[in-house]
C-alpha positions as CSV (number, residue, x, y, z in Angstrom):
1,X,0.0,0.0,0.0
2,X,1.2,3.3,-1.0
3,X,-0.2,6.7,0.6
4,X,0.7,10.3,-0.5
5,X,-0.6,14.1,0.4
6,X,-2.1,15.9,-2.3
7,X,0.1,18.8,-2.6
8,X,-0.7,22.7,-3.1
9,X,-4.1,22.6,-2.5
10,X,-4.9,26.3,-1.6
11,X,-7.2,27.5,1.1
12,X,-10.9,25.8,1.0
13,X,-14.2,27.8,0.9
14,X,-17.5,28.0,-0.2
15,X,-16.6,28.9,-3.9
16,X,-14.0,25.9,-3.9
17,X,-14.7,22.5,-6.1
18,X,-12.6,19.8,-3.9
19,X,-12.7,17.3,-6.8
20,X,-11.6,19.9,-9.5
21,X,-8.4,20.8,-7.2
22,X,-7.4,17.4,-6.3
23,X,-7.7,16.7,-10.1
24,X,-5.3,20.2,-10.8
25,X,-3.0,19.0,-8.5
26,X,-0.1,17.2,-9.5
27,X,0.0,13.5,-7.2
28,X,3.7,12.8,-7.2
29,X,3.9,8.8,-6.1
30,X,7.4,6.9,-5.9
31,X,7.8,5.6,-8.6
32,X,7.5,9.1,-10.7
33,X,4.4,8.3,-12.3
34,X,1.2,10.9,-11.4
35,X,-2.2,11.2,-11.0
36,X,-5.1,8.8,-10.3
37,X,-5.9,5.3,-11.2
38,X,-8.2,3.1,-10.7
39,X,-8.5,1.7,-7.5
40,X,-7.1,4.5,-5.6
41,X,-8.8,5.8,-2.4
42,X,-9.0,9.8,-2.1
43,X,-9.0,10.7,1.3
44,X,-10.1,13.7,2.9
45,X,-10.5,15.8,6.3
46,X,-14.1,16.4,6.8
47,X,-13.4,20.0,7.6
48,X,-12.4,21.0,4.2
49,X,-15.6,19.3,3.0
50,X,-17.6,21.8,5.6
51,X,-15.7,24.3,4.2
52,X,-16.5,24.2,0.8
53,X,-20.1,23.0,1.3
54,X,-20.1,26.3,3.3
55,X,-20.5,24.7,7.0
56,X,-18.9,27.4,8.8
57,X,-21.1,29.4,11.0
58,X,-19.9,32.1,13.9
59,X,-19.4,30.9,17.3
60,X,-21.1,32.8,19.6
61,X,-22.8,29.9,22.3
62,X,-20.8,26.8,22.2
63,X,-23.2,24.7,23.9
64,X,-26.1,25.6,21.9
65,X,-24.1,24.9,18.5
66,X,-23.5,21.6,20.0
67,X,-27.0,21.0,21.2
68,X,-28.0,21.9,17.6
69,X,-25.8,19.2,15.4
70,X,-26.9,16.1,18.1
71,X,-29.2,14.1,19.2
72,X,-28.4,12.8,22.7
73,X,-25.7,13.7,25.0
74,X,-24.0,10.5,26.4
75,X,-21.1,11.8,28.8
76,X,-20.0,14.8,30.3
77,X,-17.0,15.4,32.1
78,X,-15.8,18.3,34.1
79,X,-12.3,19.3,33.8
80,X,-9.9,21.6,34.6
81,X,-9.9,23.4,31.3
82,X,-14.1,23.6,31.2
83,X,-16.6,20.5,30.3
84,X,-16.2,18.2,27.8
85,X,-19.6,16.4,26.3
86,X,-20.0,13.2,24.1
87,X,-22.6,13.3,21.8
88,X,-24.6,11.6,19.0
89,X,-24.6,13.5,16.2
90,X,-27.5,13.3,13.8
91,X,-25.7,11.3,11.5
92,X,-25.4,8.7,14.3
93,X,-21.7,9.5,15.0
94,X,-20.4,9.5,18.8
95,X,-17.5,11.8,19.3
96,X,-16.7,14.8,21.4
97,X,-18.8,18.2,21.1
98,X,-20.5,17.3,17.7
99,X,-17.0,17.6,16.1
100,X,-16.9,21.2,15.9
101,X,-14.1,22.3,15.4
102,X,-12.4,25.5,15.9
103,X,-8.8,25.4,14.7
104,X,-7.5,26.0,11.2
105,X,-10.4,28.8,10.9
106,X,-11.0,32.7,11.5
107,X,-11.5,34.0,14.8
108,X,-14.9,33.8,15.7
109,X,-16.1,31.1,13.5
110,X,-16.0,27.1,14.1
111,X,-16.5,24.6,11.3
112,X,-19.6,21.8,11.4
113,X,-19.7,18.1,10.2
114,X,-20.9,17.9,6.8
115,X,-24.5,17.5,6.9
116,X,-24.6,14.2,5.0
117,X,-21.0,13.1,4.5
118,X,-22.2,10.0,2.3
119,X,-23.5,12.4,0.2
120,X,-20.7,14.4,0.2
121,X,-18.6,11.8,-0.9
122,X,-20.5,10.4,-3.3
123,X,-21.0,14.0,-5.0
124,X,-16.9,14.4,-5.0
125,X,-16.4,10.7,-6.5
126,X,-18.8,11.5,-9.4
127,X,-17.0,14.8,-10.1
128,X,-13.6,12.7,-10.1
129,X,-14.8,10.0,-12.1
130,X,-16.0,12.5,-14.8
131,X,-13.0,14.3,-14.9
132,X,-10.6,11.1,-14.7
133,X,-12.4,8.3,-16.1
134,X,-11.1,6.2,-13.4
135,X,-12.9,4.0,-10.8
136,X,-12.3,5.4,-7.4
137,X,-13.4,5.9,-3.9
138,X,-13.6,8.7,-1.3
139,X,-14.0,8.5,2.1
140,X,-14.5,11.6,4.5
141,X,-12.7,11.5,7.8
142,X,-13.1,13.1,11.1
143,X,-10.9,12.7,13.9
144,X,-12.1,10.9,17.0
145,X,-10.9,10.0,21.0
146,X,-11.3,6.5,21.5
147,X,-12.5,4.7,24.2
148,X,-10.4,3.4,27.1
149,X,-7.2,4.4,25.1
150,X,-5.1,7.8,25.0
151,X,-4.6,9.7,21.4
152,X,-6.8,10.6,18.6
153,X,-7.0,9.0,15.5
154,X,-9.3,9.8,12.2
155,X,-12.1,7.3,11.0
156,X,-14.2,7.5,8.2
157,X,-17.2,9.4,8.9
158,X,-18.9,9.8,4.8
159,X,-17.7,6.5,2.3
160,X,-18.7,6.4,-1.8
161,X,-17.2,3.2,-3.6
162,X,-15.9,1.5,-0.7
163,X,-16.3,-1.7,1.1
164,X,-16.6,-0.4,4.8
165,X,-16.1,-3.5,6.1
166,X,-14.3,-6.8,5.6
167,X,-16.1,-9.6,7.3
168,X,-14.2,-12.5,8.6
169,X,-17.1,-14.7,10.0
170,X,-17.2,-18.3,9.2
171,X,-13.6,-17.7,7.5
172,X,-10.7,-20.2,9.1
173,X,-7.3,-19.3,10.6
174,X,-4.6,-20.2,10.2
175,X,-4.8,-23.0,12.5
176,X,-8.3,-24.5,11.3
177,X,-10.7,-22.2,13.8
178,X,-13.8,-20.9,12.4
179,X,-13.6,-17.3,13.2
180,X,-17.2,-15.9,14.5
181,X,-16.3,-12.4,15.6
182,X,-14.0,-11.1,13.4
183,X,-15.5,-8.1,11.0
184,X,-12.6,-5.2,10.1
185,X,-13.1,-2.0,9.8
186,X,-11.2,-1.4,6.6
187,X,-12.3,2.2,5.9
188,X,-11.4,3.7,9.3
189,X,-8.1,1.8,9.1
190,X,-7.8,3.1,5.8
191,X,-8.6,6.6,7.0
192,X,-5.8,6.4,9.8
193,X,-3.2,5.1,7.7
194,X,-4.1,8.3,5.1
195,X,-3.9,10.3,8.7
196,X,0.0,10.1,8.7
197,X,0.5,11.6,5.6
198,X,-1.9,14.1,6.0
199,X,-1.0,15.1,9.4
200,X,-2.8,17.7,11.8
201,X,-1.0,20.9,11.5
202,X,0.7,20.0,7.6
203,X,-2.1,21.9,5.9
204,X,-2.3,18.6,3.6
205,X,-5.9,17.9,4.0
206,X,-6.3,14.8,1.0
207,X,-4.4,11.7,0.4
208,X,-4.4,9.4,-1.8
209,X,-4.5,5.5,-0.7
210,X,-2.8,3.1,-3.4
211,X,-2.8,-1.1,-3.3
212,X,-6.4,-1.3,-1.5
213,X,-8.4,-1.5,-4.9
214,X,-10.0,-5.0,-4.0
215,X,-11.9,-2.9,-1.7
216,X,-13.0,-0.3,-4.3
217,X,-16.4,-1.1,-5.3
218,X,-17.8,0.0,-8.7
219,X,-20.9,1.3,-7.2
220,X,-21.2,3.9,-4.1
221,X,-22.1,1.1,-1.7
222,X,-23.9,1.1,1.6
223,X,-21.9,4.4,3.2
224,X,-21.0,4.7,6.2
225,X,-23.7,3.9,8.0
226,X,-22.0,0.2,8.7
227,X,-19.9,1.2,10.7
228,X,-21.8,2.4,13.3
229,X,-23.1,0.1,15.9
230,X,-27.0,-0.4,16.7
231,X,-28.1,0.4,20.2
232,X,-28.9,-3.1,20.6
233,X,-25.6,-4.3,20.2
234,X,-24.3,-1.4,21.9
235,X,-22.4,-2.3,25.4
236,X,-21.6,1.3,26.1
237,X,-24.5,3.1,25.3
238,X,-24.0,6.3,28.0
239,X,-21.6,7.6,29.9
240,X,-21.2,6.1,33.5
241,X,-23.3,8.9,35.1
242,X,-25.5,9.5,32.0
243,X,-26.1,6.0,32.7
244,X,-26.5,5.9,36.2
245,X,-29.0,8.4,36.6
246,X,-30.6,7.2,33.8
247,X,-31.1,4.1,35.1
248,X,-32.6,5.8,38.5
249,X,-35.2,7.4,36.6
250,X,-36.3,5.0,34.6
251,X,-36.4,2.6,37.4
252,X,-38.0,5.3,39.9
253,X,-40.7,6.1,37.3
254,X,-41.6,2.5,36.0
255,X,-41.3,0.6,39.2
256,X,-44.2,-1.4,40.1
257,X,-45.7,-3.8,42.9
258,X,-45.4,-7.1,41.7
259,X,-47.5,-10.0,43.4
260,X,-47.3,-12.9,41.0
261,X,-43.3,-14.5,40.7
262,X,-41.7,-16.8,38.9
263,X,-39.8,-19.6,40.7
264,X,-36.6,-18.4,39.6
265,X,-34.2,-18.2,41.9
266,X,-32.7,-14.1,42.9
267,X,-29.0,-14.1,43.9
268,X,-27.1,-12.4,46.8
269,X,-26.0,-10.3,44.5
270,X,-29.0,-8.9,43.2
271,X,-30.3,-8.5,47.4
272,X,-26.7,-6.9,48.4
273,X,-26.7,-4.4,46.0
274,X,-30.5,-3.7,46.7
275,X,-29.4,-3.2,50.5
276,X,-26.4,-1.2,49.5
277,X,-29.0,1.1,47.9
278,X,-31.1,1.4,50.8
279,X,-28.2,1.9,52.6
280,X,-27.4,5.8,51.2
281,X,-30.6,7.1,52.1
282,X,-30.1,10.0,54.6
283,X,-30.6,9.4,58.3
284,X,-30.0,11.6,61.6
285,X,-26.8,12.3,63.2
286,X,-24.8,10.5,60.8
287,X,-26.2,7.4,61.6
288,X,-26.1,4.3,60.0
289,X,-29.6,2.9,61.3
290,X,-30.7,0.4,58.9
291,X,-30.8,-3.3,59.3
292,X,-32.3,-6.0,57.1
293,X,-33.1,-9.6,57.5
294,X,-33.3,-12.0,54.6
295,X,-35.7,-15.1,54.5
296,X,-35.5,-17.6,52.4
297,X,-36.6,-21.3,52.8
298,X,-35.3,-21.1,57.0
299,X,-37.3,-22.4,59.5
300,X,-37.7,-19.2,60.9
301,X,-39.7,-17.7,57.7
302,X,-42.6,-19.9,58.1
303,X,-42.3,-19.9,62.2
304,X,-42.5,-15.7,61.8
305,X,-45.1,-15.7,59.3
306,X,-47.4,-18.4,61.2
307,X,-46.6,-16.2,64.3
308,X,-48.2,-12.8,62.4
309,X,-50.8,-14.7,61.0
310,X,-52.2,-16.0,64.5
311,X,-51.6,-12.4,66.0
312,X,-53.8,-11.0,62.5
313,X,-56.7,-13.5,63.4
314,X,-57.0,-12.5,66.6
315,X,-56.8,-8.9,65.7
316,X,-59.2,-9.4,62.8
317,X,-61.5,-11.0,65.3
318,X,-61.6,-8.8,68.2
319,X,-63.5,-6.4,65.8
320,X,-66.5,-8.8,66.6
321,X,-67.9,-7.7,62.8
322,X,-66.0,-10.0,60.6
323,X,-67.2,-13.6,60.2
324,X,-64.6,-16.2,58.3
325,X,-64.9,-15.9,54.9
326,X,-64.2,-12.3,55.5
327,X,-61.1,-13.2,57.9
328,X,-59.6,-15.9,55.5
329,X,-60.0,-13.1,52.3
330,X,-57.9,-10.8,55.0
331,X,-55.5,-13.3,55.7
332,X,-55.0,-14.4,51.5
333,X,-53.1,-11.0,51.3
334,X,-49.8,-12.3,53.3
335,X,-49.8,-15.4,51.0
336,X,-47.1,-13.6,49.1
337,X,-44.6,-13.4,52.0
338,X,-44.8,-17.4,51.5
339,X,-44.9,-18.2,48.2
340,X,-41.9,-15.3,47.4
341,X,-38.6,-16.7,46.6
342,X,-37.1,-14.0,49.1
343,X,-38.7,-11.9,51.4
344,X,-36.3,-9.1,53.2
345,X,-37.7,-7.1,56.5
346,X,-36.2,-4.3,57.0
347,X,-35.8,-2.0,59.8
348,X,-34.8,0.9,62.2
349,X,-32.7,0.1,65.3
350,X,-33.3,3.5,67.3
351,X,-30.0,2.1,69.4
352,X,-28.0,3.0,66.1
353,X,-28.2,7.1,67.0
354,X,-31.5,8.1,68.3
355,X,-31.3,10.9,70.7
356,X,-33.3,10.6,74.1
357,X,-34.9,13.7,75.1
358,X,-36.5,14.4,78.7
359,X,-40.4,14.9,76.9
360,X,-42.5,12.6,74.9
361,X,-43.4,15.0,72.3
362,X,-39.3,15.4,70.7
363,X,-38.7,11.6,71.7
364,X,-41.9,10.7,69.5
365,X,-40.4,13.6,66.6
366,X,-37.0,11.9,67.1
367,X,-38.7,8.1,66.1
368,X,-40.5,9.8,63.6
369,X,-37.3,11.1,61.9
370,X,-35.8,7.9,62.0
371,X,-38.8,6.0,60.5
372,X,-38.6,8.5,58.0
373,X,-35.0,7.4,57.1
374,X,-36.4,3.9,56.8
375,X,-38.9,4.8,54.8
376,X,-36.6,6.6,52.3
377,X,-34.0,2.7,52.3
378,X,-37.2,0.7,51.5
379,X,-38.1,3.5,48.5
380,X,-34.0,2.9,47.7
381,X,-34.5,-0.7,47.6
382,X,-37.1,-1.0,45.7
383,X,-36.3,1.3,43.1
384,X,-32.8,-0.5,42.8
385,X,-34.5,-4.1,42.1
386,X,-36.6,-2.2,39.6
387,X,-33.3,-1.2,38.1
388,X,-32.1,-4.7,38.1
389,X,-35.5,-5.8,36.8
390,X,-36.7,-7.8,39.7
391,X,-40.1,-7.5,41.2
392,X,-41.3,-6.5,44.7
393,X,-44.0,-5.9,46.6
394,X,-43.5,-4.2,49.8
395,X,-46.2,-5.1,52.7
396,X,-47.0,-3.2,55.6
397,X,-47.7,-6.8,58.2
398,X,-45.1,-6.4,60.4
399,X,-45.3,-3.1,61.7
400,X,-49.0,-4.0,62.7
401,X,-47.2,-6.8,64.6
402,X,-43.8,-5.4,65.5
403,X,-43.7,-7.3,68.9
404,X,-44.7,-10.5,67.7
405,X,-41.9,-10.1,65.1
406,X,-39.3,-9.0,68.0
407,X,-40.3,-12.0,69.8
408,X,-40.0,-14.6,67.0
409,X,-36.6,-13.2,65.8
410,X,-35.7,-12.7,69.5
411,X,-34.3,-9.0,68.8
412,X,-34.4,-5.9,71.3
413,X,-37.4,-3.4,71.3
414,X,-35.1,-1.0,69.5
415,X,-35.6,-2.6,66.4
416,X,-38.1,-1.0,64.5
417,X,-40.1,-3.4,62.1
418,X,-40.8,-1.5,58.3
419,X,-43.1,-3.9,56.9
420,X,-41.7,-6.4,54.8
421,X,-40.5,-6.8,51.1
422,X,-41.1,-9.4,48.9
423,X,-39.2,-10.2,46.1
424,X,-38.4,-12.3,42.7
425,X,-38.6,-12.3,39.1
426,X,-42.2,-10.9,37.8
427,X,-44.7,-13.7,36.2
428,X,-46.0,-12.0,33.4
429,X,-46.1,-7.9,33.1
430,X,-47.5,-5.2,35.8
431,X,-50.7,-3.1,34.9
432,X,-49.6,0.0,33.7
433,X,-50.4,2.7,36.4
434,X,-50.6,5.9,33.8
435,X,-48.5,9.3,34.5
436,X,-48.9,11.0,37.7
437,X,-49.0,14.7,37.7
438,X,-47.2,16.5,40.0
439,X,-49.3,19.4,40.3
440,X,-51.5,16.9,42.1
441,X,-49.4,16.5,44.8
442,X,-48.2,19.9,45.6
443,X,-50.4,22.1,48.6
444,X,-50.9,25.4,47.2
């Protein structure tokens, strides 16, 4: 493979024909021959491209510019020297600030992606081709960071008559292996080889790529659009804290209760990283006053639940009222705490921080404060096993029986029952509850 810069091109604008100057320009290659042939690869910076297609627009807000070329913002990172963002552009490219670019232009002015680089290139091939008879191919390059690895390096953003990729799958090695992953990127390695010759601050903004011709296609071919990888396949699909809060509010706003599991099993995993959840809700003093108890098939599940349900029978039936049918209906509503493949109580040990006044009124505020802290580690719990995609269903039993539980578990009145969680993997979908307005909830 043989590369070379396209010397002499003068300064790019909006009056300027790219193919008709890389055509004037005299291509020197190594062997003293000139010009194009067919097969060759013309190369070139997208900026020029902008340039003459008259992308350049004044840059007076930065952040609205970039809001204007994309789609979706995916990471943003605050640095010393300001805020970076990484965003989709419109043409489905993921790169820093929408590629605008402010160097190698006026004062004042930055220079935009070209609006359909495809388009682009396919326009500039056609112009070559009639002016050279030869069979080539352009491709339109923009340079892009890279994930997880230092440097820059262009890939091709716009390709006309060009194989973008060379795939490998169900080829063999050279050892006999079927190869199932293997697909090459052969334009954006072609577009970083032509990068060396080309360079950033050379002024050479075309090369020409020799020896790659069984790429060259005779028709414009599929573009671009190959190389960039559908959401679904799509590992990395925000930033960490794009993601991250993301996945809050998706979880907050579609969490359900679920009643009806599967009998798939939930890990420790999925349970410790609920309870690590819970466990950054705020609290008083600094306190850490959460606890939680997980059941699974123990003894002790079915001795507290049998324990709750005797102390709910006699409750139900000291209203003198209910007859029953009417009990056993009551009682159906705690089946889930049995048939659940986990169930977690939580609660608030008041020994873990609570202040003790001299009055009942700020001793009952100061349990009330606490039990609000509890309140906001079940909410965290159950919006992280949302996240995860798990079901729950948190029930209110135990704190109508908080001593009965106490005595069961054999724990000191300290400990502060929250009702009880059950949890596993949902048996068909959850009714959709609609939109809740907020105005609804606000006092005036």
């Amino acid at each position: 493979m043989q590369i070379v810069a396209v010397p002499g091109l003068p300064r790019i604008d909006s009056s300027s024909n790219l193919a008709q100057l890389i055509f004037d320009s005299l291509i020197q290659w190594p062997d003293d021959t000139t010009g194009l042939t067919d097969g060759d690869i013309v190369v070139i910076t997208s900026k020029v491209v902008s340039k003459a297609e008259g992308n350049v627009v004044a840059s007076h807000n930065r952040d609205e510019l970039i809001d204007s070329q994309s789609v979706r913002t995916l990471a943003t990172k605050h640095h010393a020297r300001g805020t970076t963002r990484i965003v989709q552009t419109h043409h489905g490219l993921v790169l820093a600030a929408a590629g605008i670019d402010a160097s190698n232009v006026e004062a004042g002015f930055v220079v935009l992606l070209p609006q359909d680089p495809d388009a682009s290139a396919r326009r500039i091939r056609k112009e070559l081709h009639t002016l050279t008879g030869k069979h080539l191919a352009v491709i339109i390059t923009d340079t892009m960071g890279r994930a997880w690895r230092n440097g820059l390096t262009d890939n091709a953003i716009g390709i006309a008559g060009l194989l973008a990729l060379d795939d490998h799958t169900g080829k063999q090695d050279q050892f006999g292996r079927t190869l199932e992953m293997t697909v090459i990127a052969i334009a954006d390695e072609i577009a970083g080889a032509a990068d060396l010759v080309k360079g950033k601050s050379a002024g050479n903004p075309v090369a020409i790529v020799r020896g790659m011709s069984q790429y060259v296609t005779t028709d414009d071919g599929s573009g671009a659009a190959l190389l960039i990888r559908a959401q679904e396949e799509d590992l990395f699909w925000l930033g960490t804290a794009e993601a991250i809060q993301a996945g809050r509010r998706s979880a907050a706003s579609h969490r359900r209760t679920v009643r009806n599991f599967t009998e798939a099993p939930v890990g420790d995993e999925v349970i410790h990283e609920a309870i690590a959840a819970a466990s950054t809700a705020p609290a008083p003093h600094h306190s850490t006053p959460w606890r939680f108890l997980i059941l699974r098939d123990q003894p002790v599940r079915t001795a507290l639940l049998d324990a709750m349900r005797d102390k709910w029978i006699q409750d139900l039936r000291s209203h003198g009222n209910l007859d029953d049918e009417q009990i056993n209906k009551r009682l159906a509503r705690g089946d889930i705490l049995r048939s659940a493949p986990v169930v977690v109580i939580p609660f608030i040990d008041l020994d873990a921080g609570a202040h003790i006044y001299p009055d009942d009124a700020r001793n009952a505020a100061e349990r009330d404060m606490f039990m609000v802290a509890g309140g906001a580690a079940v909410e965290n719990m159950l919006v992280s096993l949302a996240s995860q995609e798990v079901g729950a269903a948190w029930i209110g039993s135990t704190l109508f029986s908080a001593d009965t539980v106490r005595a069961v578990l054999e724990i000191p009145s300290s400990m502060q029952p929250l009702g009880a969680i059950a949890i596993g993997y949902a048996a068909g979908s959850s009714k959709d509850r609609g939109t809740l307005e907020p105005q609804k909830f606000i006092i005036n």
